[in-house]
N, CA and C atoms of all chains as a GROMACS GRO file, in nm:
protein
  564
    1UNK      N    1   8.569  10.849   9.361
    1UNK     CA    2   8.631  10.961   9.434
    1UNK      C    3   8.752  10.912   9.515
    2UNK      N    4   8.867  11.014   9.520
    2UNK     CA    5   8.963  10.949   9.542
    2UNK      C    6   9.011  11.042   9.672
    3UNK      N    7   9.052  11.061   9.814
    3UNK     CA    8   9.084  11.089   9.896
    3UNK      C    9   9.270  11.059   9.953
    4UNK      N   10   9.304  11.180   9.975
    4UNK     CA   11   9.426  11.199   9.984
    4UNK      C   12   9.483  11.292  10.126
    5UNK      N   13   9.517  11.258  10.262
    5UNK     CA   14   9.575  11.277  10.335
    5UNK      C   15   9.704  11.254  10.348
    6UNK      N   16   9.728  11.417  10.334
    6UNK     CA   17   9.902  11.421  10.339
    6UNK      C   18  10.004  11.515  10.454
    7UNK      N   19   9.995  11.392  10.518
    7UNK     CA   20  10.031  11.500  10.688
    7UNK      C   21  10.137  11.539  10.695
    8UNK      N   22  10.169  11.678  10.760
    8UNK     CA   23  10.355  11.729  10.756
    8UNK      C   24  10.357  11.730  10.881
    9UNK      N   25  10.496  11.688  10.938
    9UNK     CA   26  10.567  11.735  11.106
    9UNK      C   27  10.634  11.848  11.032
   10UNK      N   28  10.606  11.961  11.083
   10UNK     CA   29  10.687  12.033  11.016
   10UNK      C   30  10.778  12.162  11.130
   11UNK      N   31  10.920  12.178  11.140
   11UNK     CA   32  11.023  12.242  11.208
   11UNK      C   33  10.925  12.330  11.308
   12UNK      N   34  10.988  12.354  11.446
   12UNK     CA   35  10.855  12.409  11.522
   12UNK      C   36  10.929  12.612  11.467
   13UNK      N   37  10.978  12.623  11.448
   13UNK     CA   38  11.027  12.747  11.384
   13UNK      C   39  10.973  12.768  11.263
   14UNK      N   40  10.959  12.708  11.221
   14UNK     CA   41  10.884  12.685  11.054
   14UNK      C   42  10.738  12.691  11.008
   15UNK      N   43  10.664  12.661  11.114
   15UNK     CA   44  10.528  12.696  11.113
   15UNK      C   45  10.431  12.783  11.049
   16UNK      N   46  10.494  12.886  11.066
   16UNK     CA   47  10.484  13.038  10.936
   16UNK      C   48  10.478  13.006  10.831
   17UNK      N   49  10.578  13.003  10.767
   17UNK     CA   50  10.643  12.987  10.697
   17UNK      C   51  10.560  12.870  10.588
   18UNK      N   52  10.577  12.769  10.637
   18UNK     CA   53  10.508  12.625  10.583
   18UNK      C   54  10.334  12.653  10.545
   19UNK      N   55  10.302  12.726  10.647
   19UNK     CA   56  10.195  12.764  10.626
   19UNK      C   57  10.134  12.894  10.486
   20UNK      N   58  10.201  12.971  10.489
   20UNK     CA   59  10.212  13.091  10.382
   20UNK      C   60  10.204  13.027  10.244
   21UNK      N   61  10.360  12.953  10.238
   21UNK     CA   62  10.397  12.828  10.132
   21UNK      C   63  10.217  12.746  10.077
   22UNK      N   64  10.195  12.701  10.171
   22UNK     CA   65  10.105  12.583  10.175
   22UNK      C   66   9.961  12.658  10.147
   23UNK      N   67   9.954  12.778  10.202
   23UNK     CA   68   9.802  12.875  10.149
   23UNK      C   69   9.854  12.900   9.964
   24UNK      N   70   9.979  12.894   9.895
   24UNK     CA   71  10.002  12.926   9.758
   24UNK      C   72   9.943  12.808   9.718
   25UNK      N   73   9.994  12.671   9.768
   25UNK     CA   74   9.928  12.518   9.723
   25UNK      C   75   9.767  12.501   9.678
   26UNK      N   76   9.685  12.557   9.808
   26UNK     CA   77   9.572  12.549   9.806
   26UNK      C   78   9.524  12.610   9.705
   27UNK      N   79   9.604  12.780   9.730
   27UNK     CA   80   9.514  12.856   9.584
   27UNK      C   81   9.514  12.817   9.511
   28UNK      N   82   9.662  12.765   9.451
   28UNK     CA   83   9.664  12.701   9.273
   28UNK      C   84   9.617  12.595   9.269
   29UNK      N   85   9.601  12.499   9.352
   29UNK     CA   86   9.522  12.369   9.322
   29UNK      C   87   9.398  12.368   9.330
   30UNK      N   88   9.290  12.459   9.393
   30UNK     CA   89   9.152  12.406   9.381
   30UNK      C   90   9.104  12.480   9.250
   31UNK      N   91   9.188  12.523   9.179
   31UNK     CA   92   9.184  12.580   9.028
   31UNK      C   93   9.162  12.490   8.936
   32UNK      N   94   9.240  12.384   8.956
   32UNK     CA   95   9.255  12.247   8.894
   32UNK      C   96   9.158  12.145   8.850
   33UNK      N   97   9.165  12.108   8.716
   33UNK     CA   98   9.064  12.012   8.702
   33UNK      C   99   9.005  11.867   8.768
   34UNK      N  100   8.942  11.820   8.800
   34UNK     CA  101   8.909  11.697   8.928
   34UNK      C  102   8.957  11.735   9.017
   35UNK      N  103   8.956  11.835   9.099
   35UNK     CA  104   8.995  11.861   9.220
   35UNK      C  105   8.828  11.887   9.254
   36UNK      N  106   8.804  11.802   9.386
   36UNK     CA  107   8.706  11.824   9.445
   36UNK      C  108   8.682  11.923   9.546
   37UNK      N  109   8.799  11.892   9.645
   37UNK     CA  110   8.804  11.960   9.769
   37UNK      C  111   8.979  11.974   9.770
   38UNK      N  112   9.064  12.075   9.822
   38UNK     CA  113   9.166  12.046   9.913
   38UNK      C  114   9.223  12.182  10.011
   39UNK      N  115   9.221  12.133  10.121
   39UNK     CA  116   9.231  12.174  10.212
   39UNK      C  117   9.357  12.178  10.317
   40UNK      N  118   9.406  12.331  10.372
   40UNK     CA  119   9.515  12.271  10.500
   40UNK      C  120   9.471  12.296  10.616
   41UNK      N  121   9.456  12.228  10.732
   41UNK     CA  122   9.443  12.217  10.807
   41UNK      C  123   9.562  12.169  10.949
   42UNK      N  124   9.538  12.197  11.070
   42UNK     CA  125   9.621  12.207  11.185
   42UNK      C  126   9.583  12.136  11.268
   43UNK      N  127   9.641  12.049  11.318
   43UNK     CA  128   9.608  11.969  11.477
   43UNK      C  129   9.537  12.048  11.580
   44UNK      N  130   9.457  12.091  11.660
   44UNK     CA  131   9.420  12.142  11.720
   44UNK      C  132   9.532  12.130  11.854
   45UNK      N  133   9.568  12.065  11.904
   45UNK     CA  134   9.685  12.026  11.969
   45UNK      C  135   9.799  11.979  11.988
   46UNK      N  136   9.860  11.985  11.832
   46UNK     CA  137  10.017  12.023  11.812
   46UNK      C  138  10.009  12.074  11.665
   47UNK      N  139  10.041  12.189  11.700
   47UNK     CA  140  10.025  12.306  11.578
   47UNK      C  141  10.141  12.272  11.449
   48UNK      N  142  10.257  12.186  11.500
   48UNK     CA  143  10.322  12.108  11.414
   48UNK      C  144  10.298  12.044  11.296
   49UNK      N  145  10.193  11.986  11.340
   49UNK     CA  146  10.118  11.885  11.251
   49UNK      C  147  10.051  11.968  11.152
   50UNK      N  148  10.069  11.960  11.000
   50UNK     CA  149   9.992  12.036  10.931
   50UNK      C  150   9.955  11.937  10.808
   51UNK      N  151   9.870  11.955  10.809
   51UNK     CA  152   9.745  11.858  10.682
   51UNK      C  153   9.683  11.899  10.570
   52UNK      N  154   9.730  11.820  10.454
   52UNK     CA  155   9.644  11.888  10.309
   52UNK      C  156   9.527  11.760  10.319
   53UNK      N  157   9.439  11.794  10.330
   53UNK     CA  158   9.314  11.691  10.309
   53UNK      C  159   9.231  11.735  10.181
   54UNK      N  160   9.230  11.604  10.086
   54UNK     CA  161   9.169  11.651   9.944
   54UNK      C  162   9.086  11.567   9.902
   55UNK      N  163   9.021  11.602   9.755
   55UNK     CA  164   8.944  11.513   9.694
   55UNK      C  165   8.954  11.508   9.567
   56UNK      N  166   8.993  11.420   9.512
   56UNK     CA  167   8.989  11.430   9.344
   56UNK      C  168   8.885  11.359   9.295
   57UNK      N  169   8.864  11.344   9.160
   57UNK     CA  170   8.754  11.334   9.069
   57UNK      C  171   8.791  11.145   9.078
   58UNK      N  172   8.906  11.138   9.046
   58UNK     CA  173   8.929  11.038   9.025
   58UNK      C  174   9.156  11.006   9.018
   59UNK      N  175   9.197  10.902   9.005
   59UNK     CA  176   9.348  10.892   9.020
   59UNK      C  177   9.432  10.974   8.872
   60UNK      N  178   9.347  10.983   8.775
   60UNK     CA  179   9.435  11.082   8.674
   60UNK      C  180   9.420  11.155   8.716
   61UNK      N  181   9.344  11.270   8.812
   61UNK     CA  182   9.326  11.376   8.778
   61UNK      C  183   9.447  11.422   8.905
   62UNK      N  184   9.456  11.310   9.006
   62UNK     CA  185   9.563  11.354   9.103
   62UNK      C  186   9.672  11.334   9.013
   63UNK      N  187   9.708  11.211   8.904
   63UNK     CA  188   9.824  11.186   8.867
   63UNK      C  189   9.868  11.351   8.780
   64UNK      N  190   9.755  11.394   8.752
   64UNK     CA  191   9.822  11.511   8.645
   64UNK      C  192   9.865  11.641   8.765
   65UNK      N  193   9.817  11.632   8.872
   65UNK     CA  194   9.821  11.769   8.939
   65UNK      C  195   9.970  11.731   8.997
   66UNK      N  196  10.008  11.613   9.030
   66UNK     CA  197  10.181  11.589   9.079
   66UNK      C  198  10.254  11.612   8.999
   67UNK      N  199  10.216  11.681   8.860
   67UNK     CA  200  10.316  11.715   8.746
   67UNK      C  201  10.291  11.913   8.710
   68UNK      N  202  10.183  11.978   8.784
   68UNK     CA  203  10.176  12.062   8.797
   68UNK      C  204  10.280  12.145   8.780
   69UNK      N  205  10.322  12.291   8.777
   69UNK     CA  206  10.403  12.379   8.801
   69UNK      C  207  10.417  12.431   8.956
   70UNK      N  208  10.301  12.448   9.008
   70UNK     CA  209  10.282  12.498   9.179
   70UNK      C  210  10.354  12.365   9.219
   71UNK      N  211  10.307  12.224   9.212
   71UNK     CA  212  10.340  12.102   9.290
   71UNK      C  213  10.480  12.109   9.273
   72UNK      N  214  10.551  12.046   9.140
   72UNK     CA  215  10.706  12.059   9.108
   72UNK      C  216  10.768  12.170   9.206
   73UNK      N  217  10.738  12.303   9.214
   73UNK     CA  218  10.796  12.397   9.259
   73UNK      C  219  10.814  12.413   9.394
   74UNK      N  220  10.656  12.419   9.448
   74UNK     CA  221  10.610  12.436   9.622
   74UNK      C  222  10.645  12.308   9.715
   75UNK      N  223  10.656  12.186   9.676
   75UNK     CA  224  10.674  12.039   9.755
   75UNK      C  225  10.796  12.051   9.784
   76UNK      N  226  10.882  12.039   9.724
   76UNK     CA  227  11.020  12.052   9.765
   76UNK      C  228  11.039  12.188   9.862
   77UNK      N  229  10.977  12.268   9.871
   77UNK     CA  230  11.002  12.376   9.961
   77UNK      C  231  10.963  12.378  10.123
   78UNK      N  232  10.810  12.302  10.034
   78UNK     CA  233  10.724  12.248  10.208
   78UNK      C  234  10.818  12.147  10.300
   79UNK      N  235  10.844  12.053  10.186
   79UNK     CA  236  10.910  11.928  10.276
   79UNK      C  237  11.126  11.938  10.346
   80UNK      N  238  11.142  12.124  10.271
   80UNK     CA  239  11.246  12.136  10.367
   80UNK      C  240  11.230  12.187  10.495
   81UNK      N  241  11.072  12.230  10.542
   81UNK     CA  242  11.026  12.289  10.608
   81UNK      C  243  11.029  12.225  10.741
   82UNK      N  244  11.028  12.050  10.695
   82UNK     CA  245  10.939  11.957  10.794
   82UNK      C  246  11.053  11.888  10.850
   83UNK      N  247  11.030  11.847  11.005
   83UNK     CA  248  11.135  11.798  11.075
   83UNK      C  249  11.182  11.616  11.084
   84UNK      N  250  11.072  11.542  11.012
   84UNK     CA  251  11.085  11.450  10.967
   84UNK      C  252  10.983  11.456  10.789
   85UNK      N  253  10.992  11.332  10.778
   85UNK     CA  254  10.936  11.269  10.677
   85UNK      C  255  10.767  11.283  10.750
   86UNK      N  256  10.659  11.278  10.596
   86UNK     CA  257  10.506  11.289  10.662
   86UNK      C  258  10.446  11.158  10.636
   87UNK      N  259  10.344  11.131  10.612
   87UNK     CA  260  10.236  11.039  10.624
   87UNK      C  261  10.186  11.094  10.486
   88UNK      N  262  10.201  11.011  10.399
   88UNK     CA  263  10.067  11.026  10.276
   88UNK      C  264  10.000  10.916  10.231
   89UNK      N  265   9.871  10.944  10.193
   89UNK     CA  266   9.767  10.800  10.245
   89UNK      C  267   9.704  10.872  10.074
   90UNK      N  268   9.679  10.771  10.036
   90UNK     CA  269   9.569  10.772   9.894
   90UNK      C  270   9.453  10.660   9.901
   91UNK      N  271   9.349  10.718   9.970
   91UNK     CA  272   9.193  10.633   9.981
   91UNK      C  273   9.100  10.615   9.887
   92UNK      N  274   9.018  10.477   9.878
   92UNK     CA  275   8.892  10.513   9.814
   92UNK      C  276   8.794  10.489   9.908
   93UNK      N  277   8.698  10.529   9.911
   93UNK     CA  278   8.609  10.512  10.028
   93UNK      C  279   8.503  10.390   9.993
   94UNK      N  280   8.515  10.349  10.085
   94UNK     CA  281   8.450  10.176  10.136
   94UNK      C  282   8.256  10.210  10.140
   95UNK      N  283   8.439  12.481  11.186
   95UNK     CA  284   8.425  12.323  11.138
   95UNK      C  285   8.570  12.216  11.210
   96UNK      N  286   8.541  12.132  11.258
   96UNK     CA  287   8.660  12.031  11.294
   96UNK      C  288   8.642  11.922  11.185
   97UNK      N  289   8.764  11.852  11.197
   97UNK     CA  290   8.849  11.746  11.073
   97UNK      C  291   8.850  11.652  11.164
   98UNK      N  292   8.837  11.574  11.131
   98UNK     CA  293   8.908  11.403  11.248
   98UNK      C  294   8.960  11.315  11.156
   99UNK      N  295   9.074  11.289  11.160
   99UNK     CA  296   9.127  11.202  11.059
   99UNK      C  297   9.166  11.073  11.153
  100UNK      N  298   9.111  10.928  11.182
  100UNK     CA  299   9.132  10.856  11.251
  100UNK      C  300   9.199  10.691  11.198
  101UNK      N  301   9.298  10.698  11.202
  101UNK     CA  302   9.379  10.576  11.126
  101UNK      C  303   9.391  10.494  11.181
  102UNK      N  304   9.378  10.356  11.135
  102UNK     CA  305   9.369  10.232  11.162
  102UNK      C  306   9.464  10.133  11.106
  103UNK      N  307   9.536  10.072  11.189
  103UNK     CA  308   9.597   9.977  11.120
  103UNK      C  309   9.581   9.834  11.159
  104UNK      N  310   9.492   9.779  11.040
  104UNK     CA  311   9.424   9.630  11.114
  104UNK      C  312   9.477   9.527  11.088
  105UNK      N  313   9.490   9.383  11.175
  105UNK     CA  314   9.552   9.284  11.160
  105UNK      C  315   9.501   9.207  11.020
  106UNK      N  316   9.592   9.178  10.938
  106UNK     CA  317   9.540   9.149  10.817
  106UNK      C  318   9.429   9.037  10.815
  107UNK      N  319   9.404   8.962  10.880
  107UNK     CA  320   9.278   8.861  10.897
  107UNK      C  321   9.175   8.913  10.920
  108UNK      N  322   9.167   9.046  10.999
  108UNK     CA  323   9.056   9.106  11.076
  108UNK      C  324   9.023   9.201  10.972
  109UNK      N  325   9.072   9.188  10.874
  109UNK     CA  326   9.040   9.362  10.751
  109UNK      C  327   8.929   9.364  10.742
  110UNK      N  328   8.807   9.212  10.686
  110UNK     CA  329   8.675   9.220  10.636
  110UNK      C  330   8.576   9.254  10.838
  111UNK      N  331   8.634   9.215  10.912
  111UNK     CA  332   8.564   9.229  11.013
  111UNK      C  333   8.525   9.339  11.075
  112UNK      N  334   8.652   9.390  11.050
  112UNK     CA  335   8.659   9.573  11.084
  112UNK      C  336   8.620   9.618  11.009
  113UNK      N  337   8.616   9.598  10.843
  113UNK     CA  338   8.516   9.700  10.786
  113UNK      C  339   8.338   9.708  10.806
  114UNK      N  340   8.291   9.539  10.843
  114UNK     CA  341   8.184   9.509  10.871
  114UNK      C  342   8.155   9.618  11.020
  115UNK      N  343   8.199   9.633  11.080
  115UNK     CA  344   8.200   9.705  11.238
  115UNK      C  345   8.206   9.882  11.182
  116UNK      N  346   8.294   9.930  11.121
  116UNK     CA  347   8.307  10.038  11.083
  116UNK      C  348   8.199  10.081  11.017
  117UNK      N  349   8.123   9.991  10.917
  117UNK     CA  350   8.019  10.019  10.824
  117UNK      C  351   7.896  10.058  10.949
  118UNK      N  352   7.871   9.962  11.085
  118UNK     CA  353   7.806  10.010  11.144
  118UNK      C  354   7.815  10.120  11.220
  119UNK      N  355   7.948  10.149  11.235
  119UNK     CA  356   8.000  10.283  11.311
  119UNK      C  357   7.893  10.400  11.210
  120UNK      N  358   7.970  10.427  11.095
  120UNK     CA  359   7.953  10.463  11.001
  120UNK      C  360   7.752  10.487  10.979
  121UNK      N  361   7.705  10.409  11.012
  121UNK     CA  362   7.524  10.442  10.934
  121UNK      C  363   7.518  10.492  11.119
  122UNK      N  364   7.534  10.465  11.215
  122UNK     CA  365   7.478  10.519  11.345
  122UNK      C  366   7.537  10.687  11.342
  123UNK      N  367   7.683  10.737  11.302
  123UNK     CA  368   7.726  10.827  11.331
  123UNK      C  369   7.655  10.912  11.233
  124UNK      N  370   7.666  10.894  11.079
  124UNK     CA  371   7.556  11.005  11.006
  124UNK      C  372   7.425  11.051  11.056
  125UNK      N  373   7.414  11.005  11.124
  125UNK     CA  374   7.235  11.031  11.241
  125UNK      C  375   7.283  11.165  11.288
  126UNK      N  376   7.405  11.165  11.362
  126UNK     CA  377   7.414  11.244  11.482
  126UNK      C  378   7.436  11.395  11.417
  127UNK      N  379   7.357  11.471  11.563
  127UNK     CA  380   7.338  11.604  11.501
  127UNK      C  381   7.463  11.665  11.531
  128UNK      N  382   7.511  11.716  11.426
  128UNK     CA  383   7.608  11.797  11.414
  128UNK      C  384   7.743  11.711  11.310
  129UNK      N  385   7.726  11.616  11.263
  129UNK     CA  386   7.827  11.519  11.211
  129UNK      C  387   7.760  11.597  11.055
  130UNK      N  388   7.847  11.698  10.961
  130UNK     CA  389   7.895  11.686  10.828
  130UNK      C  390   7.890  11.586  10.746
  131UNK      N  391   8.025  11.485  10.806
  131UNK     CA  392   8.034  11.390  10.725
  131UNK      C  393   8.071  11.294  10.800
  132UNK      N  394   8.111  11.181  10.748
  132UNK     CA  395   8.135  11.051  10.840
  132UNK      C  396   8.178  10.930  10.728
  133UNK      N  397   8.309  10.890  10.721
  133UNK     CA  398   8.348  10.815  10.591
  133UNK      C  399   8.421  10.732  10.614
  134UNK      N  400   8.432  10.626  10.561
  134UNK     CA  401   8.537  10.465  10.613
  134UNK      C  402   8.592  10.467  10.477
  135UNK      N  403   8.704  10.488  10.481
  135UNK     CA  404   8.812  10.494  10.367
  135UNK      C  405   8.908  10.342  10.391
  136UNK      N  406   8.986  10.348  10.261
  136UNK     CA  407   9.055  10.218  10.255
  136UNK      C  408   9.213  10.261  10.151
  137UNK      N  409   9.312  10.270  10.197
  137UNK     CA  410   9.402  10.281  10.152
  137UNK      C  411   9.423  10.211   9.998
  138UNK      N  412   9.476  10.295   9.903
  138UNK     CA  413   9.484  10.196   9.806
  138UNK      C  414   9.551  10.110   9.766
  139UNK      N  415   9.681  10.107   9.839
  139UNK     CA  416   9.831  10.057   9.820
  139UNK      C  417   9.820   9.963   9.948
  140UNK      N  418   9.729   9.990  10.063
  140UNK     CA  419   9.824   9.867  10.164
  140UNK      C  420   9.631   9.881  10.231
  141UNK      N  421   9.568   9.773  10.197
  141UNK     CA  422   9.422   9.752  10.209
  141UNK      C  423   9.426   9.720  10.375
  142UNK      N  424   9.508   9.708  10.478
  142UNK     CA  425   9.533   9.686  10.606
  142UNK      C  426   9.518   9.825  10.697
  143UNK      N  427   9.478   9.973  10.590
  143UNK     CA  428   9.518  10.090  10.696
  143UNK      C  429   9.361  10.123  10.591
  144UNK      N  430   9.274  10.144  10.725
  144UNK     CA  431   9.130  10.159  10.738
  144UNK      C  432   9.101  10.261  10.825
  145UNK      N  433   9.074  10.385  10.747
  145UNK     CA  434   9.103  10.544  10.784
  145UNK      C  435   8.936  10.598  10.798
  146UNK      N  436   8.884  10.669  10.931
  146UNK     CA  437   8.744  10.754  10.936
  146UNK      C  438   8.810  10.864  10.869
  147UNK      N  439   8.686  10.949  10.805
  147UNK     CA  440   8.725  11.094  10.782
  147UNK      C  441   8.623  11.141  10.835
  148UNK      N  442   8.625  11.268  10.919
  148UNK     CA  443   8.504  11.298  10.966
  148UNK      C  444   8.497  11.439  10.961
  149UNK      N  445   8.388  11.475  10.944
  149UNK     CA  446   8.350  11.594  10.973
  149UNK      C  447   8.251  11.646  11.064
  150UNK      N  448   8.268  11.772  11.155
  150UNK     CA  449   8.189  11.814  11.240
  150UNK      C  450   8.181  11.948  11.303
  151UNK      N  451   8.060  12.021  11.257
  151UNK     CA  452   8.029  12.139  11.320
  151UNK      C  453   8.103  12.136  11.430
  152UNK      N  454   8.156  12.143  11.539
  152UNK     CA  455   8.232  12.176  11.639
  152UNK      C  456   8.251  12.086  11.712
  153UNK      N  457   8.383  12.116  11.829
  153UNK     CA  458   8.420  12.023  11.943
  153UNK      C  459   8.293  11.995  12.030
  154UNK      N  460   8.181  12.074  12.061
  154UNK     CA  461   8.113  12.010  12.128
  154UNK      C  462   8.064  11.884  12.065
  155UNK      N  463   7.973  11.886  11.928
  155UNK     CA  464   7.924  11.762  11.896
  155UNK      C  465   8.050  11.682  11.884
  156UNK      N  466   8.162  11.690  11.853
  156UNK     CA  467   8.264  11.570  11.868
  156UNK      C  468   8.266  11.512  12.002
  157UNK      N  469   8.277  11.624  12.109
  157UNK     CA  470   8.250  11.531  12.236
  157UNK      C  471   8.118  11.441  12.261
  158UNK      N  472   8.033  11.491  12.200
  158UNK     CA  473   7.919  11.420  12.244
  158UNK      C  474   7.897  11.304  12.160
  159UNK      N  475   7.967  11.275  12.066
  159UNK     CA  476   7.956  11.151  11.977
  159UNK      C  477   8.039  11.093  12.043
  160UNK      N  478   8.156  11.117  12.112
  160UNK     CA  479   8.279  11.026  12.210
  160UNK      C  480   8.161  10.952  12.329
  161UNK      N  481   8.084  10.964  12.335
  161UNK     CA  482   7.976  10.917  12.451
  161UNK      C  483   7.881  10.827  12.380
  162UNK      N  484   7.856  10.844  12.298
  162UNK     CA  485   7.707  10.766  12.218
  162UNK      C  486   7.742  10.610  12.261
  163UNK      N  487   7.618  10.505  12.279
  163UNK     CA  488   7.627  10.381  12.243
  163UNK      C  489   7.700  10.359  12.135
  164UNK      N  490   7.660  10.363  11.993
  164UNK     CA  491   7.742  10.328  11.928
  164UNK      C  492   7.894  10.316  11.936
  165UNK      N  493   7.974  10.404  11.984
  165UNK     CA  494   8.123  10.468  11.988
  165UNK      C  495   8.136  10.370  12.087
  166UNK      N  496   8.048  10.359  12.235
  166UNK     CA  497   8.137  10.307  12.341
  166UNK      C  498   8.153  10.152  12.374
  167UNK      N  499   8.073  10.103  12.246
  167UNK     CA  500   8.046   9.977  12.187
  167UNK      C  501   8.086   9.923  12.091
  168UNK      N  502   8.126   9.980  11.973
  168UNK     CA  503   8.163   9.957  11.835
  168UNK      C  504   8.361   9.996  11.856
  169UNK      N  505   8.358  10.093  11.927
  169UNK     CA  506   8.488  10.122  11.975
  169UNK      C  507   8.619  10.026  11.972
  170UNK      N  508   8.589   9.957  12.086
  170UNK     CA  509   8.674   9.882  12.165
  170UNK      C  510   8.703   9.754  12.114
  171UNK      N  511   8.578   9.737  12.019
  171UNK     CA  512   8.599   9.580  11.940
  171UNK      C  513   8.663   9.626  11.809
  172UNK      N  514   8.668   9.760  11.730
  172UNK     CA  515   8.784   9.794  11.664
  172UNK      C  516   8.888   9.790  11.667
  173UNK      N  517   8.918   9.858  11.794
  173UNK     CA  518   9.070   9.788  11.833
  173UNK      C  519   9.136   9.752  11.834
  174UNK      N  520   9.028   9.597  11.876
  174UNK     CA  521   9.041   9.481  11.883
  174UNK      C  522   9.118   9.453  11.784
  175UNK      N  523   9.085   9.456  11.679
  175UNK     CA  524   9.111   9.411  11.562
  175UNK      C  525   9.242   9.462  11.491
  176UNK      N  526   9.290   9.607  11.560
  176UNK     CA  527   9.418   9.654  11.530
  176UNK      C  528   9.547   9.550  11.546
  177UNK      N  529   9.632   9.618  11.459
  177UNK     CA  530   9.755   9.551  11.510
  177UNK      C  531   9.849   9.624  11.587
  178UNK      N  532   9.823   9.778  11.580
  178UNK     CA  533   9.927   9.847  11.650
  178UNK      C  534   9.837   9.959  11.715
  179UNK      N  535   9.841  10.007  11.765
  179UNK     CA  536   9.783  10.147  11.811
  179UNK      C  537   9.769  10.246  11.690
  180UNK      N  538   9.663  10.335  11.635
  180UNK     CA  539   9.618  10.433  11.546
  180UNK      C  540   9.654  10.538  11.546
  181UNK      N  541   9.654  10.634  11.458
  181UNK     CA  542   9.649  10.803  11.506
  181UNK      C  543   9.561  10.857  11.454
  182UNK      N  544   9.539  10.932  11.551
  182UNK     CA  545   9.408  11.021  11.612
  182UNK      C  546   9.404  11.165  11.578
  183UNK      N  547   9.409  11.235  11.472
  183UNK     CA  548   9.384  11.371  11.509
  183UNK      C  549   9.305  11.445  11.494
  184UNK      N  550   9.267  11.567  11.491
  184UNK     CA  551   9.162  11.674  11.529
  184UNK      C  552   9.194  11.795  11.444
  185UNK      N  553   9.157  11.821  11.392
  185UNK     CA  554   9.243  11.974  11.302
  185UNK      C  555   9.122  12.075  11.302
  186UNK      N  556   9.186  12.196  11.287
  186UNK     CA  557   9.088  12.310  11.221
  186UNK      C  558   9.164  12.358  11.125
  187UNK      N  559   9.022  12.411  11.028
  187UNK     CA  560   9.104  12.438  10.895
  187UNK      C  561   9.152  12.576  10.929
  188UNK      N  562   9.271  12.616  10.817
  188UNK     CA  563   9.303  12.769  10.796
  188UNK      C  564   9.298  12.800  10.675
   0.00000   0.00000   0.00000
């Protein structure tokens, strides 16, 4: 099982917005084959901070979903959203 | 439900020590009532960033695991073992 935290700073005007975007991500991806879990989630205390926390089956099944139609399309949209660059982490658990 | 995503970045000598310490974090915290989940992840690209994932019925049981022996013991000698200061966050899903 493969674990994937992918954190956005994202424009404090933009928040909406990133978010709406990012509920289309979720829908079309937990559709997806080896998708275990994925999820967005919010800092509880800087609403900035917005988080896809996921789970795949295994590393093809993430490698095929970064070639997706939603991913190609929606990433580039999220990440004009964001006021820097994010944090993306690809785990296996210990 | 709350998220805790808690990142670690350990001095590369200290990697096997901190996971040995985390593993005990790790079997004391699945006990606790209200802990979901509780997971010691390992980056796959840079084996030095040693990530909790946690899950938990609510901020109260998160506060009350911030108190346990385990945490106020196992804690500080994690740290230890950092090379830089971690990040800490807290999310709720949407």
């Amino acid at each position: 099982m493969i674990k994937v935290v992918s954190k956005h700073y994202v424009k404090e005007d933009k928040v909406d917005e990133f978010i709406e975007y990012a509920k289309r991500m979720v829908e079309a991806t937990v559709k997806e084959e080896g998708c275990i879990s994925y999820g967005l989630f919010q800092d509880v205390k800087d609403q900035k901070i917005l988080t896809f926390i996921e789970e795949w089956e295994d590393m093809e099944s993430l490698e095929k979903h970064k070639t997706t139609e939603h991913v190609t399309r929606i990433v580039p949209i999220l990440r004009s959203l964001d006021e820097k660059p994010g944090d993306l982490n690809i785990y296996k658990q210990l």
